[in-house]
Each structure stands twice: as C-alpha cells, then as structure tokens.
C-alpha distance (Angstrom), angle and dihedral (degrees) to the residues before:
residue distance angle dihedral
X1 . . .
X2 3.38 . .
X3 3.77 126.9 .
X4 3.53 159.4 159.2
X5 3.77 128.5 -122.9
X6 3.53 133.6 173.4
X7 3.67 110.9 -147.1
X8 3.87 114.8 -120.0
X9 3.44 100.7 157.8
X10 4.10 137.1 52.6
X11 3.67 118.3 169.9
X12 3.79 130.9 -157.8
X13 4.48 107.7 -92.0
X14 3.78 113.5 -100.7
X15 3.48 129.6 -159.2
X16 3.95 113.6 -99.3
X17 3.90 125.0 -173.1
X18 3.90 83.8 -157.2
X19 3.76 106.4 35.3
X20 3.99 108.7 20.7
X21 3.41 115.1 -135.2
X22 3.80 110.8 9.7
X23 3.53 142.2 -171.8
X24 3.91 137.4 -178.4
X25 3.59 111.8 -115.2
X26 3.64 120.4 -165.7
X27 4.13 146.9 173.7
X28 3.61 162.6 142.1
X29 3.79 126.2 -85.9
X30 3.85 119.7 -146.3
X31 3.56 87.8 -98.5
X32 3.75 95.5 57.0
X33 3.73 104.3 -109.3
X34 4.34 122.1 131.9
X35 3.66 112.7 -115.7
X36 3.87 119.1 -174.5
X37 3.83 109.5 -156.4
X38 4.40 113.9 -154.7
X39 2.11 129.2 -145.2
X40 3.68 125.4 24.8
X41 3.83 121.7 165.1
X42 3.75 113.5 -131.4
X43 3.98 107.8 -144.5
X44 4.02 93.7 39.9
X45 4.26 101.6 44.1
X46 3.76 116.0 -1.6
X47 3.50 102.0 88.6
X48 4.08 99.5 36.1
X49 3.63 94.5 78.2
X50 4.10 126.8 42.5
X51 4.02 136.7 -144.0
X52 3.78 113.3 -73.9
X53 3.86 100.9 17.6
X54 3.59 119.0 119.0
X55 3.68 116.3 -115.1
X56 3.94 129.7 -177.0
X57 3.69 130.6 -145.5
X58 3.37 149.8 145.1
X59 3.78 119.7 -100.6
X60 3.68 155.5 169.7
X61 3.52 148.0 -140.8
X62 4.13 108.3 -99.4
X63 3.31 107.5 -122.4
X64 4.04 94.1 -176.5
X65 4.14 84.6 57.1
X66 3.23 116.5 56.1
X67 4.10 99.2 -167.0
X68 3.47 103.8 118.1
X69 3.79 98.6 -126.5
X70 4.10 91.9 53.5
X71 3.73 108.2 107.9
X72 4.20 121.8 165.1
X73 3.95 121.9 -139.0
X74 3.38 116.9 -122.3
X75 3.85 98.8 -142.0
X76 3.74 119.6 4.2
X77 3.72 94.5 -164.6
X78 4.02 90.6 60.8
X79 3.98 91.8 57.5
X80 4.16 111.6 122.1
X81 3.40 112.6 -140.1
X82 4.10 110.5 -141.3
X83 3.99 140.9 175.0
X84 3.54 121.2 -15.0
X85 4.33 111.5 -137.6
X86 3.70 108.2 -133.0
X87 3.95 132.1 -152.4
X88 3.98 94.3 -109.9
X89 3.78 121.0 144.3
X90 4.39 92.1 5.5
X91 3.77 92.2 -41.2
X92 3.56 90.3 -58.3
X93 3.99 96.5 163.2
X94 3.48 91.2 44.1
X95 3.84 93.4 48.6
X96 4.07 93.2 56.7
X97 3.85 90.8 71.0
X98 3.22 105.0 41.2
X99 4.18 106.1 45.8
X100 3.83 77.5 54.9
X101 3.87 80.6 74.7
X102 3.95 109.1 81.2
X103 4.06 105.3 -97.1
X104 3.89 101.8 -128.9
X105 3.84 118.9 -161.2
X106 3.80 114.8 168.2
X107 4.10 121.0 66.8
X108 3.66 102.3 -142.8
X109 4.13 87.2 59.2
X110 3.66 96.0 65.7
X111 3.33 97.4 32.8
X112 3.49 93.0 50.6
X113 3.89 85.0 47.8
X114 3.80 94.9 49.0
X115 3.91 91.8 45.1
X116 3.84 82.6 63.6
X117 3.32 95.3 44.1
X118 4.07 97.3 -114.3
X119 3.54 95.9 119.6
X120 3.96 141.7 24.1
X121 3.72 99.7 155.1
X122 4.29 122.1 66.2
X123 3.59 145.4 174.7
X124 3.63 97.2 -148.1
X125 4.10 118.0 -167.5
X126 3.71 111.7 -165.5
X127 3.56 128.6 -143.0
X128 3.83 88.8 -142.6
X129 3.98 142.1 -16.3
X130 3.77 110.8 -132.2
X131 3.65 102.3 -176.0
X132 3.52 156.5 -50.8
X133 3.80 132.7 -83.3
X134 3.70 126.4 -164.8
X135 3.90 119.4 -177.8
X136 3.89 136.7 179.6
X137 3.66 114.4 -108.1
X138 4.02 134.3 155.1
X139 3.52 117.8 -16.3
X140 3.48 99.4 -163.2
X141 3.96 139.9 23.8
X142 3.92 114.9 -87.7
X143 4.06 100.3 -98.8
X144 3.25 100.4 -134.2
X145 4.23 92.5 58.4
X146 3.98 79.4 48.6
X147 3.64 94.0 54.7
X148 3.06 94.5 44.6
X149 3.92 102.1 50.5
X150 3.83 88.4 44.7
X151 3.53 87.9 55.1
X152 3.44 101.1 56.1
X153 3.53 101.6 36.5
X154 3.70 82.0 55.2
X155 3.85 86.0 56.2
X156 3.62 95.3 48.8
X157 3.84 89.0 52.3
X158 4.19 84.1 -127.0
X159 3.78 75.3 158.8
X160 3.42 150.7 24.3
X161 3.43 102.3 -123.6
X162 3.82 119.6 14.3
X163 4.36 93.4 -139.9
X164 3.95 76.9 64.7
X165 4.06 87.7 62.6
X166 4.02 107.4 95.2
X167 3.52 119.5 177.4
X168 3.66 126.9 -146.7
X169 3.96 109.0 -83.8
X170 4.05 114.4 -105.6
X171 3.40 109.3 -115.5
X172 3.85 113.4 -133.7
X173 3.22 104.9 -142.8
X174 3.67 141.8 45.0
X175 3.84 125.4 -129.9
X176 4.05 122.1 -152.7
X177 3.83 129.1 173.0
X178 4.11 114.3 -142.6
X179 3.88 118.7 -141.8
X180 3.50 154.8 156.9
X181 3.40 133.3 -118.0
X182 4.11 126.4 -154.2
X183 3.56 96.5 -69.0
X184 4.02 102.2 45.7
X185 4.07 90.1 -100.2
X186 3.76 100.5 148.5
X187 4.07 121.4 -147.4
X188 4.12 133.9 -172.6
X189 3.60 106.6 -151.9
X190 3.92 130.0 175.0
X191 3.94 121.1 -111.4
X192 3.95 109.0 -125.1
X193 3.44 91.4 167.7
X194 4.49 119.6 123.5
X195 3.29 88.5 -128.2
X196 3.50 101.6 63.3
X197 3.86 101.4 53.1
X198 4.06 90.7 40.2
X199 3.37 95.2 61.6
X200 3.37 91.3 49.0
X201 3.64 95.3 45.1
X202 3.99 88.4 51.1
X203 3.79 93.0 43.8
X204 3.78 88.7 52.5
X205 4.29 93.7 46.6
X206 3.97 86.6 55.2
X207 4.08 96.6 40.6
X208 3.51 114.4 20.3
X209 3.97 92.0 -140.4
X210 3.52 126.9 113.7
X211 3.72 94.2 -159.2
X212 3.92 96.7 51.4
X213 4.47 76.2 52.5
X214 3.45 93.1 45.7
X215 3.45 85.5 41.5
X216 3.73 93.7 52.0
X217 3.66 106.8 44.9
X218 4.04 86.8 57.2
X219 3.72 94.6 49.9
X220 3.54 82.1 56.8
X221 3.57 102.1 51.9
X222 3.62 101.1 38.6
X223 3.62 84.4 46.7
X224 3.37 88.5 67.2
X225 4.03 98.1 59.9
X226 3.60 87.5 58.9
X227 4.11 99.5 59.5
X228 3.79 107.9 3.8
X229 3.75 131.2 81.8
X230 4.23 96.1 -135.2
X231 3.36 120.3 -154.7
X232 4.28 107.4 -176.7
X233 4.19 118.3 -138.2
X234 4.08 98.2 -145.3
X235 3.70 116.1 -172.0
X236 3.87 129.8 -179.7
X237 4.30 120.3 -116.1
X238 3.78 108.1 -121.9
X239 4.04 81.2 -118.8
X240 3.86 107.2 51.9
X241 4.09 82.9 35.1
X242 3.81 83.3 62.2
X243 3.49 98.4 45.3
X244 3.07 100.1 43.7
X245 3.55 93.1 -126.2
X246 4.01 123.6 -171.9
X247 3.70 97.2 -100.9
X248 3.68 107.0 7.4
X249 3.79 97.1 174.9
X250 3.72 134.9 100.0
X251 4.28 131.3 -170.3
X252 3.54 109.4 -91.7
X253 3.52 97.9 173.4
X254 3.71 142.5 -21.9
X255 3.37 120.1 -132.0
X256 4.14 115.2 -153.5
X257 3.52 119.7 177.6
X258 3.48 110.8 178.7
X259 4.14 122.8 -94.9
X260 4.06 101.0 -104.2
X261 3.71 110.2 -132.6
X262 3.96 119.5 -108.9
X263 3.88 90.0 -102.4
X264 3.98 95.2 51.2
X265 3.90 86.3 55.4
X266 4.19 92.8 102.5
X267 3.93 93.8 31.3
C-alpha cells in the first residue's frame, strides 16, 4: 500500500548483523495514526530526507515484528520525498498532525497497552520532567558486528576501498529524561532521538571534552522544560516488546513546540 508519512522520529544508527547500519524510522499518516518504517539502511536513505517532511512510499505489514504499527518498504530507492513542515507561528503546521495522535499521560496505560500488544508507538505528554540522567555505557561497537558490516560492505563493493568505510562513532554515554506522568508515577527512559547524539558529536568536534558534551546535550534538554511545551514520542524495542518487559519503551524523540504567550492565545 501506498502512503504518506511525515517523519517525526530519527534515531541514532545501530549496528545490525542483518541490516548494517540501522535506524528506527517513524511517523504520522494524514489520518493521524503512528507508523514505524524497518528497516531503513543508514548510508543509502537516512540522511536524504529530514524530520517533519512528508515522504511517500510503498509499504507492508512486517511480518518478522509483530507491533502493530511496524510496516516494511518495499523499495527504499522508489520513496518521494515531499514538503518539509516548518516552525512558523509556534510550530503550528507541525502541531496539526501530531495532536491528531491520542495525547497519552499515565504509564501503566501504555504499558498495559503494549504488554497486549495494542500499541508500540506513543505521544506521551508528561505531567512534569524532573531531571536528566547521563550514564557511561560502551565506548566502542562490539567487533564482531564491525567485522562483520565491514565485511559485507566490502562484498557489496559499497566502496572502493574498504579503509574508506567509517562507521558512525559510538557514543559513550547514554542520555535519559526522568518524568512524571498524571498520577506522580516517575519513569527513567533512554533518549533515541538524532538530536541528542549530534549535538554531542558536534560539541565534541569543536571541544574535544566529553564533559563540556555531556554538559551540552543536558543544557539542552533541561532547557527545554523551562520554555517548551514537551510532548515525548515513546516507542517499544522489538526485545522488551517481546518480553513483555515492565516498561518496554524508550524516547524516540521529543517534540517541543514552544509555550505561546498569553496574548498569542486567539491568533
């Protein structure tokens, strides 16, 4: 079938034994409803299309995923790239697709929902944002995923020379928001968002220091719960989907119009 989906949400590549470089793509159709599109190969798509422009391709339901909104394209290289929403009068274009999306605010709901296998996509709008954890994780790649990429890309002559083949650095820390929902239950979920680990990345490029990064990336955040009306896009991991887990979902993307002032209320 053939649809259109406005891209909302752009996650940091992983390393994939079957699919390279990977990254979870997600949207909105015009009729409101979350569609996660996998999988999506890094080097050849990702970057050719940006968040909040329409794109339209053909797709699929996933029958290796079983979370409902999980459809696969049928040929990446045939997808049109369309109009690109802007942030004009408070993100007001951008705003009309997704509060068609239902607004979730309590924890047990979606879990509840996900657990029974209803729902693996969420806009989630919390009652309050407490803080901002960053932890050490990983600092590289596992090797053998490495090896293995190389090896194929080499194979698939992606290249012309595989020391040309750079893969995107690890990042060394993970970044998670902690918040409320409407009755005072607290969570601490990761940030898979881009825009997390680029601004990290770019902070680190100009600097050299991972605590001015670290440093940076929270600023920005937090920054946000001071001036911006934040909305959270939660989405499951195939894994903790499976199992069932307690919380299965991670932060795909935050979505932070800004607060309109009293006197733009009736504009």
């Amino acid at each position: 079938m053939k649809k259109k989906v406005l891209i909302t949400v752009k996650t940091y590549p992983t390393l994939s034994n079957k699919y390279d470089e990977t990254v979870c793509t997600a949207g909105i159709d015009e009729n409101g409803n979350w569609i996660r599109i996998y999988p999506v190969p890094y080097r050849k798509l990702y970057t050719q299309y940006s968040k909040y422009q329409w794109i339209e391709l053909d797709l699929i339901k996933r029958t290796a995923d079983p979370r409902p909104e999980s459809l696969n394209p049928t040929n990446v290289d045939s997808i049109k790239l369309l109009n690109k929403l802007g942030t004009e009068n408070a993100w007001q274009e951008r705003k009309n697709f997704v509060f068609k999306t239902k607004i979730y605010t309590n924890k047990k709901e979606i879990i509840d929902l996900a657990q029974n296998n209803k729902l693996s996509l969420a806009t989630f709008k919390p009652s309050k944002i407490t803080g901002f954890n960053i932890k050490p994780t990983d600092r590289e790649w596992p090797k053998e995923k490495v090896e293995f990429i190389k090896n194929k890309a080499k194979q698939e002559s992606l290249f012309e020379e595989a020391k040309e083949f750079v893969l995107m650095p690890k990042i060394p820390y993970v970044f998670s928001y902690i918040f409320e929902d409407d009755e005072d239950v607290e969570s601490k979920l990761m940030i898979e968002d881009w825009e997390a680990p680029q601004l990290y990345l770019n902070i680190m490029k100009k600097e050299n220091n991972e605590e001015k990064a670290c440093q940076a990336v929270k600023d920005k955040y937090m920054g946000f719960v001071k001036n911006k009306d934040i909305y959270l896009f939660l989405g499951t991991t195939y894994d903790n989907h499976l199992k069932k887990s307690r919380n299965p979902f991670v932060i795909t993307g935050v979505f932070y119009p800004p607060i309109k002032a009293q006197g733009d209320l009736f504009s």
